[in-house]
N, C-alpha and C positions, 0 to 999 in steps of 0.2 A: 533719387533724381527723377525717375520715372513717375515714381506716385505726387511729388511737387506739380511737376507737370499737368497732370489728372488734375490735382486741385486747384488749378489756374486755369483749365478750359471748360466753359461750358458744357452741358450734357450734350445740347443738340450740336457743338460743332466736334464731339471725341469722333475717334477712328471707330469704324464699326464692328471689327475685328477685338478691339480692347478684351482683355482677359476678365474674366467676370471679378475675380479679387479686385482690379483695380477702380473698373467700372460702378460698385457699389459704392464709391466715394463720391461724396454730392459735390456740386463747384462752389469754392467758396468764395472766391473774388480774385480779382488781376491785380493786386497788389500784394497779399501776405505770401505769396508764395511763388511770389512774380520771379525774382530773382533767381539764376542759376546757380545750383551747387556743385561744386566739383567733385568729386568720387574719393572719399578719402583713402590715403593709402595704411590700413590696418593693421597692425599687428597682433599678437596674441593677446597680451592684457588688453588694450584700448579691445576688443574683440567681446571679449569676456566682461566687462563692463559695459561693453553696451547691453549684451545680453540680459547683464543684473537689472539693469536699469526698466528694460521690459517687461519683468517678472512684477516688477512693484506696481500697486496700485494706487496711481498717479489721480484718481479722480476726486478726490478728495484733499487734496495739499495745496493751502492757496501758493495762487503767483506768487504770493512775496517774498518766495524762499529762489525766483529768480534772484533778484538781489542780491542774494547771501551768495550765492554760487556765483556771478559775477566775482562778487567782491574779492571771493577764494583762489579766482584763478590770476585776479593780476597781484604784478608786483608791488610789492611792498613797499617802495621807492616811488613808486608811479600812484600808487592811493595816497599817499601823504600828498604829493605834488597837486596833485588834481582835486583834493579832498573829500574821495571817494571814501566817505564811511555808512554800512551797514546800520540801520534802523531798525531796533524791537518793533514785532506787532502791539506786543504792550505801549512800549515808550512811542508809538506813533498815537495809538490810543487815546495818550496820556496829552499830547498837544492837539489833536482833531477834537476831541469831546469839548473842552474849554472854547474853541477855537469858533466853530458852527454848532456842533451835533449837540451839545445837550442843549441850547437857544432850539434847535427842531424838536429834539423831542419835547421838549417843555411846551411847545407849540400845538404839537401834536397831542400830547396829555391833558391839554385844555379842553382840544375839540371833544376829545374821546371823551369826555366826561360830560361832556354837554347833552343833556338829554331830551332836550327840545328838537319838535322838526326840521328844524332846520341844519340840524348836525351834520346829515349827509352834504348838503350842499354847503359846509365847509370846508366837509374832506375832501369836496371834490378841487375848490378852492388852491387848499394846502398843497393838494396833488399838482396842480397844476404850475404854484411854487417851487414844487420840487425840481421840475421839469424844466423850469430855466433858470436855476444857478448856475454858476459858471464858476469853477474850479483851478487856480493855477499855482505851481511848484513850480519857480526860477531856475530852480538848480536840482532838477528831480531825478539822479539817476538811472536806476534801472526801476524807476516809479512806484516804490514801495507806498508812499503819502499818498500817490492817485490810487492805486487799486484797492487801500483798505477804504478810504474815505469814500469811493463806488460803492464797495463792497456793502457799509454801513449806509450810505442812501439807498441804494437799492433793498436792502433788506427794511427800513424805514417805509421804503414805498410798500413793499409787499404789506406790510402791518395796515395800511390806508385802505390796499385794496380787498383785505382781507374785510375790512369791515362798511366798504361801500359796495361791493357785489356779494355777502355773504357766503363765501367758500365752503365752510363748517355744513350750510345748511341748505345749499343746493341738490337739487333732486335731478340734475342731468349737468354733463361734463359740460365746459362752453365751449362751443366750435373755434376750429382756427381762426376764423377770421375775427371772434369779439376778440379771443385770447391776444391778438397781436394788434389788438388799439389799446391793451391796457395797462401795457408798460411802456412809460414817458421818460422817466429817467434813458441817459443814452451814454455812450462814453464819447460822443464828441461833446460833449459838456467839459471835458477835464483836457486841460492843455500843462505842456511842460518845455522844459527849457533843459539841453542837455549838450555839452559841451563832446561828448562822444558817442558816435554813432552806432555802436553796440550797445551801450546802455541806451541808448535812445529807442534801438528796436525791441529791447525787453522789455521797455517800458509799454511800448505800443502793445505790443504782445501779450503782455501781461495784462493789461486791462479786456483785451478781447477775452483771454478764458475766463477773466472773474466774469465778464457779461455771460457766457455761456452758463458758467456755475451757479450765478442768478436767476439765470432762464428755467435751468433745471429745476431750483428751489420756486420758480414761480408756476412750471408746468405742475410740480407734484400735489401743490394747493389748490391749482385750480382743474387739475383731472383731466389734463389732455397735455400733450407735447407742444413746448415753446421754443424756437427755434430761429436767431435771429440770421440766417444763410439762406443766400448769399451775404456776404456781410455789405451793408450800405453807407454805415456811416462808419468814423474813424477819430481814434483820439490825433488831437493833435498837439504833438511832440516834435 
């Protein structure tokens, strides 16, 4: 509850007294962490699983296994009703690639093969296509469809940037501030539609870390840290 708190106030308005553990948390905004949690009351296993939970290395598992753990904890009776059914990454795959993604990449494999001057300034073009689609799931649960279809633009964007600033073959890291004009893609581009307000916040949620987990895959190509916090923009769910 304390450390939510931390992550919902600004650095210059904290207490000055703050404990250094807590205080090395950067603010991340007045919304994801806005809400109060009540102090749950523990017992030994719920205890002992949180423990497990902590031990595991969470930095690599996409969001969309929110979803599945949604899906696991309600009832059986109430998923039928509501027609709360779990999505493969695969079988999401298998409807997004038909759907947009291979029409982009097709698009994209034109430019890339174009080897005229003018290439660059069609990726920059494409990029800038990318940048304003608009993405929406009616009935998007715990937004498995938005976070791989992010997932997969954003990863499509990196391949653009990789070959209109030359990554591979840069001889000094780019500073923060080019690094943070060069990703256009956003997740206020992806809207959804959710009849429960739990899944609604997974879903919100879940697009924020895949943006994180893009950031990361976009700092490591380009040789400096990317970092979209405070956060500013927001899907909207």
């Amino acid at each position: 509850s304390h450390l939510f708190e931390v992550l919902n106030t600004p650095v210059e308005k904290r207490l000055n007294n703050l404990e250094e553990d807590l205080a090395a948390f950067p603010y991340i905004n007045g919304e994801l962490f806005a809400e109060h949690l009540h102090i749950a009351a523990f017992n030994r296993d719920m205890r002992n699983s949180l423990r497990a939970a902590c031990h595991f290395d969470w930095s690599r598992i996409s969001p969309a296994v929110f979803g599945s753990l949604f899906q696991n904890i309600m009832d059986g009776k109430e998923r039928r009703q509501i027609g709360a059914h779990y999505t493969t990454e695969r079988n999401i795959l298998k409807v997004i690639r038909p759907l947009f993604l291979d029409d982009l990449r097709y698009e994209f494999d034109q430019i890339k093969n174009d080897r005229l001057a003018r290439r660059k300034a069609k990726l920059r073009d494409f990029h800038e296509k990318l940048a304003k689609l608009s993405f929406l799931d009616p009935a998007c649960g715990g937004g498995n469809f938005l976070v791989i279809s992010y997932r997969e633009l954003r990863r499509l964007e990196l391949e653009v940037l990789h070959l209109v600033h030359d990554f591979e073959t840069r001889e000094k890291f780019l500073d923060l501030g080019e690094l943070a004009k060069l990703s256009r893609v956003d997740v206020n581009q992806f809207y959804g539609i959710e009849i429960s307000e739990w899944a609604a916040r997974i879903a919100e949620t879940a697009l924020w870390l895949t943006d994180h987990q893009m950031n990361m895959e976009l700092s490591n190509a380009a040789g400096n840290v990317f970092q979209r916090i405070p956060l500013r923009t927001a899907p909207h769910i």
